[in-house]
GULOBA-208542 format. One record per atom (N, C-alpha, C): y, x, z; residue in one letter. Coordinates in steps of 0.05 Angstrom, whole numbers, padded with zeros to 5 digits, always signed. Example, Ala and Ser with C-alpha at 12.3 -4.5 7.8 and 13.67 -1.06 7.14 Angstrom:
<recs>
-00114+00264+00156A
-00090+00246+00156A
-00066+00264+00156A
-00045+00257+00142S
-00021+00273+00143S
+00001+00258+00157S
</recs>
This chain:
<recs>
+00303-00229+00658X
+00276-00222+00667X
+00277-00195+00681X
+00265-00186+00705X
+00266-00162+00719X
+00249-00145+00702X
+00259-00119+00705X
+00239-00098+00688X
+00212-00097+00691X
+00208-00106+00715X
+00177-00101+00722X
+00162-00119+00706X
+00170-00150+00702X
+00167-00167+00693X
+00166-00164+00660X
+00187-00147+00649X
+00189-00137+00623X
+00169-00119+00614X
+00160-00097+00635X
+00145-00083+00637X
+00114-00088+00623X
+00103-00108+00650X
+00073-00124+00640X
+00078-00145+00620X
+00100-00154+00609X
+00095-00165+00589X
+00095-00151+00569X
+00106-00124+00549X
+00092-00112+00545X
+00071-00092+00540X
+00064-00090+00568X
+00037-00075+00558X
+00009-00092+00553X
+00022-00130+00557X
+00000-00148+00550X
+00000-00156+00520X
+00025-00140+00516X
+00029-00146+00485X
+00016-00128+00469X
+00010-00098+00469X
+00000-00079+00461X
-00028-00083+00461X
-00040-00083+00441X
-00069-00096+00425X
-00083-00075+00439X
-00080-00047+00450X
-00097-00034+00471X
-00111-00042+00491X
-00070-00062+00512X
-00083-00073+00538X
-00104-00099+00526X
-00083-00117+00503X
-00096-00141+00500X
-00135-00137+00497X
-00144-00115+00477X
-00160-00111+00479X
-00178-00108+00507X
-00170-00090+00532X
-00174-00092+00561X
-00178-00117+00569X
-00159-00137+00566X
-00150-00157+00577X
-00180-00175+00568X
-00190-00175+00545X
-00212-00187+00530X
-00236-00174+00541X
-00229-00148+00541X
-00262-00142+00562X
-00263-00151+00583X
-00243-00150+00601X
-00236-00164+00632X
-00259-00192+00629X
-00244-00211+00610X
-00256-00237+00614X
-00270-00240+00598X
-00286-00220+00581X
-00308-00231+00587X
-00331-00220+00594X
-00320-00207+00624X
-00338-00200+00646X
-00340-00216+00660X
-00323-00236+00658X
-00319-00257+00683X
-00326-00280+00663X
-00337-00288+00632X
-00350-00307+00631X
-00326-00321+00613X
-00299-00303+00600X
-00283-00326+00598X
-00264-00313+00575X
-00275-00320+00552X
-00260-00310+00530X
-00251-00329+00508X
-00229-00335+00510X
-00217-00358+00487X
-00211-00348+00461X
-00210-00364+00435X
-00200-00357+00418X
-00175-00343+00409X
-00149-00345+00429X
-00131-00336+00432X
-00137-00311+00448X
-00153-00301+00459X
-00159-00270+00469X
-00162-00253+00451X
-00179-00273+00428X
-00189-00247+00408X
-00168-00251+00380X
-00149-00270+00380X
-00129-00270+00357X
-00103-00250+00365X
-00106-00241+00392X
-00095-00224+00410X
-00097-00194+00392X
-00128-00194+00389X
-00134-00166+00379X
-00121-00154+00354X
-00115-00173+00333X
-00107-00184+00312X
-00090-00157+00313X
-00090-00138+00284X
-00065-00118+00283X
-00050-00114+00259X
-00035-00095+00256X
-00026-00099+00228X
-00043-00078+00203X
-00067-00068+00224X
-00072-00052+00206X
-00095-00074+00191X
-00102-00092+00192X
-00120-00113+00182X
-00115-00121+00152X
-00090-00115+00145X
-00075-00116+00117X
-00082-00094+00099X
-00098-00078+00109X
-00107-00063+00095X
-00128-00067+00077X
-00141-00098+00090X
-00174-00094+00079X
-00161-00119+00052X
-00135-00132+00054X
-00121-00144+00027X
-00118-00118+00015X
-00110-00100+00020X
-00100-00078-00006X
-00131-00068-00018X
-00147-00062-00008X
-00173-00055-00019X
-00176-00078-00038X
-00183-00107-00024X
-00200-00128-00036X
-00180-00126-00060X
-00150-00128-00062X
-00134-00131-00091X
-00138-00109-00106X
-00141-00083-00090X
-00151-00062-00112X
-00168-00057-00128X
-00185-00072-00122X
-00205-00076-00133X
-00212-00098-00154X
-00207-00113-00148X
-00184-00136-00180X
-00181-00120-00188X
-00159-00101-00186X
-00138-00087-00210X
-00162-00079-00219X
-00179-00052-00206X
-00193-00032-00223X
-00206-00045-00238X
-00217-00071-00237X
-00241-00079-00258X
-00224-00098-00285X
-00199-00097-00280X
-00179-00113-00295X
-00176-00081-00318X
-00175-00062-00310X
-00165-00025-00315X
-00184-00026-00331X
-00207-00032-00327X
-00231-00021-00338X
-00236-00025-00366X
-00251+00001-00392X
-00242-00010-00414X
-00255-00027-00433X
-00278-00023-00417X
-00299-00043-00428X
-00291-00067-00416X
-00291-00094-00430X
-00280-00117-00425X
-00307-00140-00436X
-00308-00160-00411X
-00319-00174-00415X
-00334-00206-00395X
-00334-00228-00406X
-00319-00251-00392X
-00337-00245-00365X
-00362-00236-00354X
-00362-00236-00332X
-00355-00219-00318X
-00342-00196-00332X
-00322-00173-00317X
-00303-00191-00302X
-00288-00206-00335X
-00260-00216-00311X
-00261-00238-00293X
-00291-00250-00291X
-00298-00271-00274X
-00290-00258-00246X
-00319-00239-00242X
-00319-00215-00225X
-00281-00204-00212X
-00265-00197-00232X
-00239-00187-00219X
-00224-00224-00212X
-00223-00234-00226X
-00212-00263-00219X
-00228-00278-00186X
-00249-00272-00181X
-00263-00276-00152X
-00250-00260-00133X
-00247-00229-00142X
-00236-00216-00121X
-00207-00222-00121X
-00191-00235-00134X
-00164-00234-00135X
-00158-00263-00116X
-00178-00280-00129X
-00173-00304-00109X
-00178-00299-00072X
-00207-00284-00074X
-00211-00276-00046X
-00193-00261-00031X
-00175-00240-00045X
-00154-00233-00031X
-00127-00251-00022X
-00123-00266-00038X
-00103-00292-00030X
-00115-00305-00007X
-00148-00313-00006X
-00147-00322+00020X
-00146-00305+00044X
-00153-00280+00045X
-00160-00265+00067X
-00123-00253+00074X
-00106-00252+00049X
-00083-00248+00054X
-00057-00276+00071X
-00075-00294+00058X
-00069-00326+00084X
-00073-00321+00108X
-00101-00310+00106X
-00118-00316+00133X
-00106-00297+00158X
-00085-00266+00151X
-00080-00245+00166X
-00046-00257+00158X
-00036-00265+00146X
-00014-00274+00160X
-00015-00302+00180X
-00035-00317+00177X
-00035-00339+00196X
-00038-00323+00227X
-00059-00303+00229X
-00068-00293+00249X
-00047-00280+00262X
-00037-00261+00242X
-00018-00244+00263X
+00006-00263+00271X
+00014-00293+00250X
+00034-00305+00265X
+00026-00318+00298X
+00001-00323+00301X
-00021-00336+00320X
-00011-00314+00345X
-00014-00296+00340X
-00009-00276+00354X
+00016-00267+00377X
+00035-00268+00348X
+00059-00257+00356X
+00070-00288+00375X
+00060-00306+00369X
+00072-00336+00375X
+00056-00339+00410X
+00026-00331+00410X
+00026-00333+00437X
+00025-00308+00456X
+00040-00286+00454X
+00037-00260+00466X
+00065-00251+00457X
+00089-00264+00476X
+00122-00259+00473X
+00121-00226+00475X
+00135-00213+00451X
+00137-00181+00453X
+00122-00175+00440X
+00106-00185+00436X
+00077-00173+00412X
+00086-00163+00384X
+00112-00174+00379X
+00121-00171+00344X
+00137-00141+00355X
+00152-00131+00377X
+00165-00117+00378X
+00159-00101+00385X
+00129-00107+00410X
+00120-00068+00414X
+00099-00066+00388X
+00095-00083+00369X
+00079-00072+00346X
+00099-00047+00331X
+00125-00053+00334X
+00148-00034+00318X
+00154-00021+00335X
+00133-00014+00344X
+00138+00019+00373X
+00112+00024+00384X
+00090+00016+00371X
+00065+00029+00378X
+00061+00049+00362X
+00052+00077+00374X
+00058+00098+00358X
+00024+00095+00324X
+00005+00081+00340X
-00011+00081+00309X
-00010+00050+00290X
-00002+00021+00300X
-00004+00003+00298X
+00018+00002+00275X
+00048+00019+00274X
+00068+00009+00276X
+00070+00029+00245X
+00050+00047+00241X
+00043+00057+00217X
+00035+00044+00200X
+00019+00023+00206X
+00013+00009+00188X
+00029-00024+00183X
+00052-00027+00195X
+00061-00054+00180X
+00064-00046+00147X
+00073-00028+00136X
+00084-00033+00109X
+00053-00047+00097X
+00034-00044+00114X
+00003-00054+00090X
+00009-00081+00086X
+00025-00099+00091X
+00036-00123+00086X
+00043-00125+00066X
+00062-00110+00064X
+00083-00113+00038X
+00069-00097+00014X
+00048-00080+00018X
+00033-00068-00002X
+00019-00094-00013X
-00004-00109+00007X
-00014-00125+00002X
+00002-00147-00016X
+00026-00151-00010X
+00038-00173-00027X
+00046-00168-00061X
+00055-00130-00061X
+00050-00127-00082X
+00030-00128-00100X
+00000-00125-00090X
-00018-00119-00098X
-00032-00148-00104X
-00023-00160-00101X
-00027-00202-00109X
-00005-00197-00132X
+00014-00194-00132X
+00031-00197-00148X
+00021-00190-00180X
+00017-00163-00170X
+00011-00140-00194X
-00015-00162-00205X
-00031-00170-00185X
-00069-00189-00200X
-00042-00217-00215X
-00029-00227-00201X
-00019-00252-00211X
-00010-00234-00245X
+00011-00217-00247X
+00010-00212-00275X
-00015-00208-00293X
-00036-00196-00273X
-00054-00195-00296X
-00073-00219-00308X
-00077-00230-00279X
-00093-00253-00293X
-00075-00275-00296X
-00049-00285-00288X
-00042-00311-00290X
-00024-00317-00304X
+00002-00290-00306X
+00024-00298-00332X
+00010-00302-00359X
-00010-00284-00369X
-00015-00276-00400X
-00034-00316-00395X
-00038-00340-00384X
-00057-00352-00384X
-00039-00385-00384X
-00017-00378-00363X
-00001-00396-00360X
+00030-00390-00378X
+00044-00417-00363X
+00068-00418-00387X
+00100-00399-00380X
+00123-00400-00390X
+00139-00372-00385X
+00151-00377-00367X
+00149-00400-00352X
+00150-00398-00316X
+00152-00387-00295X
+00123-00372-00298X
+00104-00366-00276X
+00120-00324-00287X
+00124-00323-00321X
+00133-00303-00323X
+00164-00294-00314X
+00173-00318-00311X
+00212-00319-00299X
+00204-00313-00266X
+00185-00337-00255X
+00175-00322-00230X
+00173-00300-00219X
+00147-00282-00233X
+00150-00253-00227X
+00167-00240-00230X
+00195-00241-00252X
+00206-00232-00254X
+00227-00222-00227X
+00224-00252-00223X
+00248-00257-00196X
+00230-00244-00170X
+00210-00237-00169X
+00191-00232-00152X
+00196-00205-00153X
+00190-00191-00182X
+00189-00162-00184X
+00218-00154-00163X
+00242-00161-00172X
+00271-00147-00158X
+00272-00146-00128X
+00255-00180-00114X
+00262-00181-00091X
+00247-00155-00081X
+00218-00155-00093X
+00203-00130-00078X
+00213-00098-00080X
+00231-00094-00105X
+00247-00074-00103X
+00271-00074-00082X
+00283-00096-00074X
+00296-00088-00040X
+00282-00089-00028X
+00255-00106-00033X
+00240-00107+00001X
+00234-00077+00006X
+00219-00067-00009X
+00199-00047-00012X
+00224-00027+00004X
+00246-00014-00005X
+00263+00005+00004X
+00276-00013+00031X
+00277-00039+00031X
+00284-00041+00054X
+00253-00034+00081X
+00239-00043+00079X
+00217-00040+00089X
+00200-00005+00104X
+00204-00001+00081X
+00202+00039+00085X
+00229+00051+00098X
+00246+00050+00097X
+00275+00057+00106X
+00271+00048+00136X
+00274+00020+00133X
+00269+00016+00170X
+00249+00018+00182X
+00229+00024+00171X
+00203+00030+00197X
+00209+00061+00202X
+00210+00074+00180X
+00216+00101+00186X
+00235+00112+00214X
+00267+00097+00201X
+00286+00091+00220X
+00276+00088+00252X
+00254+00062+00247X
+00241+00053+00281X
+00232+00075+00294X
+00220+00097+00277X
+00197+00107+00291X
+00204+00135+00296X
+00229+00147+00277X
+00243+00171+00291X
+00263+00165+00309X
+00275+00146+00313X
+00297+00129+00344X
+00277+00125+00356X
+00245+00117+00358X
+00234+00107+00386X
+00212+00125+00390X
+00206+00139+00376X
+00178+00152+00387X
+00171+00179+00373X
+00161+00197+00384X
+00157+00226+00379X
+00129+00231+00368X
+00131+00246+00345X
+00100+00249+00328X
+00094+00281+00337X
+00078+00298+00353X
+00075+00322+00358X
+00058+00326+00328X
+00065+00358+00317X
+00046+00357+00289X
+00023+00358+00289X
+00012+00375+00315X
-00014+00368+00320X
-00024+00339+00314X
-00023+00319+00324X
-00030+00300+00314X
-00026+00283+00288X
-00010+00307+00279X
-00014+00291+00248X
-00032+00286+00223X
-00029+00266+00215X
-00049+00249+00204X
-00036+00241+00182X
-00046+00239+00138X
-00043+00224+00129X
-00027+00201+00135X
-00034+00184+00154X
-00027+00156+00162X
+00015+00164+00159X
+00024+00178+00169X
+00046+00186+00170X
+00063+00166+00148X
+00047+00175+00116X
+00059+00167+00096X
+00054+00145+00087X
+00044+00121+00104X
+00038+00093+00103X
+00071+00081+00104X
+00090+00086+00119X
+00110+00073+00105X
+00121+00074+00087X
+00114+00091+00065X
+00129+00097+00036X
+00119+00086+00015X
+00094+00072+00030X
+00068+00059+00012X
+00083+00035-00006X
+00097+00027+00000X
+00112-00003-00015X
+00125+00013-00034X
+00144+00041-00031X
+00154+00039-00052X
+00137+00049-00082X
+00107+00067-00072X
+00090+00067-00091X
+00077+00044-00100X
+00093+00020-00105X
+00076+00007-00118X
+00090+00000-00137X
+00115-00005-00131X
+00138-00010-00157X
+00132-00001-00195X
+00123+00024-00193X
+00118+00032-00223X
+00095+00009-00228X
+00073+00011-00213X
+00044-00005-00225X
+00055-00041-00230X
+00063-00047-00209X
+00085-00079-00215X
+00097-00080-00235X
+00119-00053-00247X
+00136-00059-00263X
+00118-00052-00296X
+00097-00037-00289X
+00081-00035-00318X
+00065-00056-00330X
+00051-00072-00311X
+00045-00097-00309X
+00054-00121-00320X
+00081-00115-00299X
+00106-00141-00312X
+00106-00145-00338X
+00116-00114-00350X
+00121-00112-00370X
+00097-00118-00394X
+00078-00109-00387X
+00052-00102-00404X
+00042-00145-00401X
+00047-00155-00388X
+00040-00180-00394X
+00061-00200-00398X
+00090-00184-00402X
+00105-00206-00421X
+00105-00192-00448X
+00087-00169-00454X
+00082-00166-00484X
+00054-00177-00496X
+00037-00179-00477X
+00013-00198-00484X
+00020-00223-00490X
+00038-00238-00479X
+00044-00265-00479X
+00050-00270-00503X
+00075-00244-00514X
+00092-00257-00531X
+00113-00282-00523X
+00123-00277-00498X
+00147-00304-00496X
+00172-00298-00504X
+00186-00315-00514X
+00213-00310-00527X
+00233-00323-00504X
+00220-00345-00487X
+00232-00364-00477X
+00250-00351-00450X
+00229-00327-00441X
+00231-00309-00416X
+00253-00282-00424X
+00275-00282-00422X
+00292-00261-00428X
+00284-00228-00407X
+00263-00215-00408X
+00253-00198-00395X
+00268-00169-00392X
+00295-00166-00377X
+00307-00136-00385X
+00285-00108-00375X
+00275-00106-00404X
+00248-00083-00393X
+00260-00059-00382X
+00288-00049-00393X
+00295-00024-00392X
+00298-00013-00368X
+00314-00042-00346X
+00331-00047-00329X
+00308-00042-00303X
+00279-00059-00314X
+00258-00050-00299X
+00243-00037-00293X
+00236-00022-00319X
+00227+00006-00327X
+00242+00031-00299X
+00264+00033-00306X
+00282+00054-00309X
+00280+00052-00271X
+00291+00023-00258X
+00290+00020-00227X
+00256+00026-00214X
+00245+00022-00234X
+00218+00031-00213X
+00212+00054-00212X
+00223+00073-00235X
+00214+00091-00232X
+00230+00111-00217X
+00262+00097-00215X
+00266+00110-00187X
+00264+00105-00155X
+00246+00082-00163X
+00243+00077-00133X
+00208+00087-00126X
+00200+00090-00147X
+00166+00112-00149X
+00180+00132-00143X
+00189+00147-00154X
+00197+00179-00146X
+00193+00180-00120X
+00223+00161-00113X
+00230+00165-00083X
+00204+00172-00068X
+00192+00141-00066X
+00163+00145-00051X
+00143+00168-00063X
+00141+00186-00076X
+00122+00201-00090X
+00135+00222-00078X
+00158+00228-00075X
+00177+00253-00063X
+00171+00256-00029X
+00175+00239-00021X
+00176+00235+00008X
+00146+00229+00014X
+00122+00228-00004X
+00094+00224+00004X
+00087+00257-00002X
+00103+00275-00021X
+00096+00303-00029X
+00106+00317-00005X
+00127+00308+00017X
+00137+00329+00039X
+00123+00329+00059X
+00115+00289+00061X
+00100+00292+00089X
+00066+00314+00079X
+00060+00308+00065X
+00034+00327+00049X
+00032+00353+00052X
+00064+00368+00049X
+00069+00396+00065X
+00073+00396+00095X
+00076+00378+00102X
+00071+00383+00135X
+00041+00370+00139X
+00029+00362+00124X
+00000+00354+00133X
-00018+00384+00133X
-00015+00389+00107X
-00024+00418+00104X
-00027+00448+00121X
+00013+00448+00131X
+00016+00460+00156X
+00002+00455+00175X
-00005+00430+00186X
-00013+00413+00202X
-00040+00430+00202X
-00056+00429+00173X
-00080+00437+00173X
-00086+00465+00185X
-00065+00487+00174X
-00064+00518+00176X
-00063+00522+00209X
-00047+00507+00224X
-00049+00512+00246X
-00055+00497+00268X
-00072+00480+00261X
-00087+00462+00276X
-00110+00453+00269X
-00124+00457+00243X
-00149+00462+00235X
-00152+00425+00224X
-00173+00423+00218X
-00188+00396+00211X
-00173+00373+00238X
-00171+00350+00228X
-00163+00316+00246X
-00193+00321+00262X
-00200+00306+00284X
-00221+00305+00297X
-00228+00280+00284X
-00257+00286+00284X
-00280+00275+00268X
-00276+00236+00245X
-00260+00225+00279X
-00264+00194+00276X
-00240+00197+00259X
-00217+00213+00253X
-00193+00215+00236X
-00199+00217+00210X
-00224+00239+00207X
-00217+00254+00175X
-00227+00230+00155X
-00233+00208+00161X
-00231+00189+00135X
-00202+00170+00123X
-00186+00187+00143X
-00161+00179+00141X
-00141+00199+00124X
-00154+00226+00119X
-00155+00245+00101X
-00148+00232+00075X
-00169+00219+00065X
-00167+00204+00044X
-00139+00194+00034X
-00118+00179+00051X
-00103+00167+00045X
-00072+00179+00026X
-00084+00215+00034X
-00073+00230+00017X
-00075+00232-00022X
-00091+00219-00026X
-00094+00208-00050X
-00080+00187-00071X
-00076+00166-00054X
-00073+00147-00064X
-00028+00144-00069X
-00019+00163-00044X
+00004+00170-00061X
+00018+00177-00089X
-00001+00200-00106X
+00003+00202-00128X
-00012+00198-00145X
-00044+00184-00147X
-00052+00163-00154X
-00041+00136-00166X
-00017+00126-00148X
-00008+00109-00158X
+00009+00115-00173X
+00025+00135-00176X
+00053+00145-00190X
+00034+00153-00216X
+00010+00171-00216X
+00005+00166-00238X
-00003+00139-00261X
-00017+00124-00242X
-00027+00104-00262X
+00009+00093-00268X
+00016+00084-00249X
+00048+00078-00262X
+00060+00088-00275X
+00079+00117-00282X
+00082+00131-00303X
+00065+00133-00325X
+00042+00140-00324X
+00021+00134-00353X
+00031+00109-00370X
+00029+00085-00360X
+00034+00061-00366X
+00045+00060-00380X
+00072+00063-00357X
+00102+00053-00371X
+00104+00073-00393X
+00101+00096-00394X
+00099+00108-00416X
+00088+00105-00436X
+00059+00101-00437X
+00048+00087-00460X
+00058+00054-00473X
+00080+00049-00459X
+00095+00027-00466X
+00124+00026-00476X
+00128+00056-00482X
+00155+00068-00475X
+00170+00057-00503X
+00161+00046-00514X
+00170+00035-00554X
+00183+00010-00541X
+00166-00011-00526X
+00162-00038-00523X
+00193-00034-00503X
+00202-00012-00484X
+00210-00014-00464X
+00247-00011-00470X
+00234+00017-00484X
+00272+00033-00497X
+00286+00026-00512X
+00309+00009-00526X
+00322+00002-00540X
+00327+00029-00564X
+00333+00019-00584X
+00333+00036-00608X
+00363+00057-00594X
+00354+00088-00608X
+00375+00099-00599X
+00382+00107-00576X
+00362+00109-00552X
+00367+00110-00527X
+00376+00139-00526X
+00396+00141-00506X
+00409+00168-00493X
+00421+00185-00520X
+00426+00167-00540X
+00429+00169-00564X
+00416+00196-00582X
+00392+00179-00579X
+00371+00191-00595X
+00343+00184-00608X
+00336+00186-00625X
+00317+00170-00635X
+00283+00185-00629X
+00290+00202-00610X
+00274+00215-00608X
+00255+00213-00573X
+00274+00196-00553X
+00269+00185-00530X
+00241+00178-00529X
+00238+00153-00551X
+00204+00149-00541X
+00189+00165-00555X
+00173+00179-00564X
+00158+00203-00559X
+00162+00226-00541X
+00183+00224-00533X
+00196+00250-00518X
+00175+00235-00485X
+00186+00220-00481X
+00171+00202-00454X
+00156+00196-00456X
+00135+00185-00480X
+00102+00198-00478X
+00095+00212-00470X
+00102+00240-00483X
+00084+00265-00479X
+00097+00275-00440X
+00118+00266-00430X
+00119+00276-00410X
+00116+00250-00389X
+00109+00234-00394X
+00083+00217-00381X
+00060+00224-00369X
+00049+00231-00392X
+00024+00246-00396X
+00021+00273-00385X
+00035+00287-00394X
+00044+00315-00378X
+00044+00314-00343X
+00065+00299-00334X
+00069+00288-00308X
+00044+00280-00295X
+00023+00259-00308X
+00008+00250-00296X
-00010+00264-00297X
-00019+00283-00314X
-00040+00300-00317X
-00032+00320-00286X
-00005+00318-00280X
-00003+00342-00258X
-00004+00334-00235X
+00006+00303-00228X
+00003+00287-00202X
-00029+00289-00200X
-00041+00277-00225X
-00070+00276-00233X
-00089+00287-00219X
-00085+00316-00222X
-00087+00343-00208X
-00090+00358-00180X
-00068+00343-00170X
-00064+00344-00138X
-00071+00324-00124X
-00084+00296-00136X
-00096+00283-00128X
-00135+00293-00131X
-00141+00307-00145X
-00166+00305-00150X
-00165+00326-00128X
-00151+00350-00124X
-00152+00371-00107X
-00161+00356-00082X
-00137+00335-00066X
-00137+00329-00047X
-00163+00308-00037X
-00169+00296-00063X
-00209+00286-00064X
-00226+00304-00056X
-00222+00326-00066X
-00236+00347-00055X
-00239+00355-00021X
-00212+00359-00016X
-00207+00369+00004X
-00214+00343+00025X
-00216+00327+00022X
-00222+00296+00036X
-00249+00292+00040X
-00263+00302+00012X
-00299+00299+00017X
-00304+00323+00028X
-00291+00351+00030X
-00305+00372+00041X
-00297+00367+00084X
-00276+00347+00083X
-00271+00351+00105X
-00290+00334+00126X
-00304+00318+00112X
-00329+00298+00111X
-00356+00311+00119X
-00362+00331+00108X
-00383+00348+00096X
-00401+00359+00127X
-00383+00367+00147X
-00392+00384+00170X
-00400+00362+00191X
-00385+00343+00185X
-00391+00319+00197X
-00418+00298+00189X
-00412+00295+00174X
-00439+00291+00161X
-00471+00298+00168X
-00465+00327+00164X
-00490+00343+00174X
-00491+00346+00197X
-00464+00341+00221X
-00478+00336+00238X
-00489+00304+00255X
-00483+00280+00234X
-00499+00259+00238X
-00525+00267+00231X
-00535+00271+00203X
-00557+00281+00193X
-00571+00290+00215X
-00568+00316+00227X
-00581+00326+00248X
-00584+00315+00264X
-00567+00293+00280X
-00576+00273+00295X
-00608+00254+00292X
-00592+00244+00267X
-00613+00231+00263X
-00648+00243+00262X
-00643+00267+00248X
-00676+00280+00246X
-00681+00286+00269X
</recs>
């Protein structure tokens, strides 16, 4: 194919032009279903990670009660379909707009958000332990099991190569830096909350049948949390810098502020967990000492009180960055 030819195919692939391409026709009267499955991006996987997060939180919650878990069991199902419905679409996509899968992994904002995929899949996963192992038989618990590992390669394979993509193909000036940055490390923050889960509903079950190595899962998520908790704490110092010498994201950005949260947010609820599970998890004698699980309570707790911490700061700093903006809708409006 001649470059030129390479060329417009894609910039017809890039959900910008495709978007153009959809205003085009339908100025002229002529917009197909395939124009607008065109639009289709990967940041659409995002609105699965909300709808499953929201399962979780009301699954978290400590007051319990059957139309609570009706309530989280609705949203857990509705995310399975809307998580159908955005992989059918983006396959729709990539299938009629050749190049579409590849300049997505070189669009400098689009290409931030594939890992919300693989978040999303954890985040079904994590609802399947809660509502469906402790309900069904030790199956569905051998399942997750085999589920939990693959997502520990996916997850590091997944974060590793987009990263990879995006320092070989394309240049981030820091001025424009944005939270969003640390959207590919998002998969490996999910590993602790999966592996506490896992664990925490093959102790509800009680199955004997399911040979569960907790230690083996314990111990790998929490170094594959770190990882992502480490590398979400550096880009956070260049966000910061970012701030000192370039002031506030412009306006339509700073709710993207926010996303600085939910990095050690998750490391905490995951370390808490597994820690408060740390008896169920450690074999007698560990590191040859009998003193291991309490020792990893209290610095559970410790830990999360301090991730805790720098997440509530950065809430702060997220609603105050909201605040000027705000008032000047307000003023609009009056």
């Amino acid at each position: 194919m001649p470059p030129a030819e390479r060329q417009a195919e894609s910039n017809e692939s890039s959900p910008n032009n495709a978007k153009a391409t959809l205003e085009k026709h339908f100025s002229l009267g002529k917009v197909g279903i395939r124009d607008r499955i065109a639009c289709h991006t990967w940041t659409w996987f995002t609105m699965t990670m909300a709808t499953g997060g929201m399962a979780n939180v009301i699954h978290s919650l400590p007051y319990q009660a059957a139309w609570l878990n009706g309530i989280a069991v609705a949203f857990f199902l509705l995310n399975v379909i809307l998580f159908i419905m955005n992989c059918a679409l983006a396959s729709i996509r990539f299938k009629s707009r050749p190049g579409a899968l590849t300049h997505s992994f070189t669009d400098q904002t689009e290409s931030l958000f594939i890992p919300s995929a693989v978040v999303s899949f954890a985040i079904i996963s994590i609802n399947i332990c809660q509502f469906g192992v402790p309900h069904v038989g030790p199956w569905l618990l051998r399942i997750m099991q085999i589920l939990f590992w693959f997502y520990i390669a996916l997850s590091v394979l997944a974060s590793a190569t987009i990263y990879l993509i995006l320092w070989s193909t394309l240049i981030f000036p820091i001025h424009t830096m944005t939270p969003t940055w640390v959207f590919p490390a998002y998969p490996l923050l999910l590993t602790a909350p999966f592996a506490s889960n896992l664990i925490q509903a093959a102790v509800q079950t009680n199955q004997q049948v399911v040979t569960l190595n907790r230690t083996a899962i314990a111990l790998c998520a929490v170094a594959t949390q770190g990882a992502g908790c480490l590398i979400a704490f550096m880009i956070s110092a260049a966000f910061i810098y970012r701030l000192m010498t370039q002031k506030l994201p412009r306006d339509f950005q700073r709710p993207g502020v926010f996303i600085s949260i939910g990095p050690f947010a998750f490391t905490v609820g995951g370390l808490v967990q597994l820690g408060n599970s740390a008896d169920k998890i450690l074999p007698s004698n560990f590191l040859g000492t009998d003193l291991a699980v309490p020792i990893i309570k209290v610095m559970s707790v410790l830990i999360g009180l301090w991730l805790w911490g720098l997440s509530m700061w950065f809430f702060i700093v997220s609603v105050g960055s909201l605040w000027n903006h705000d008032r000047a809708w307000q003023g609009f409006a009056e």
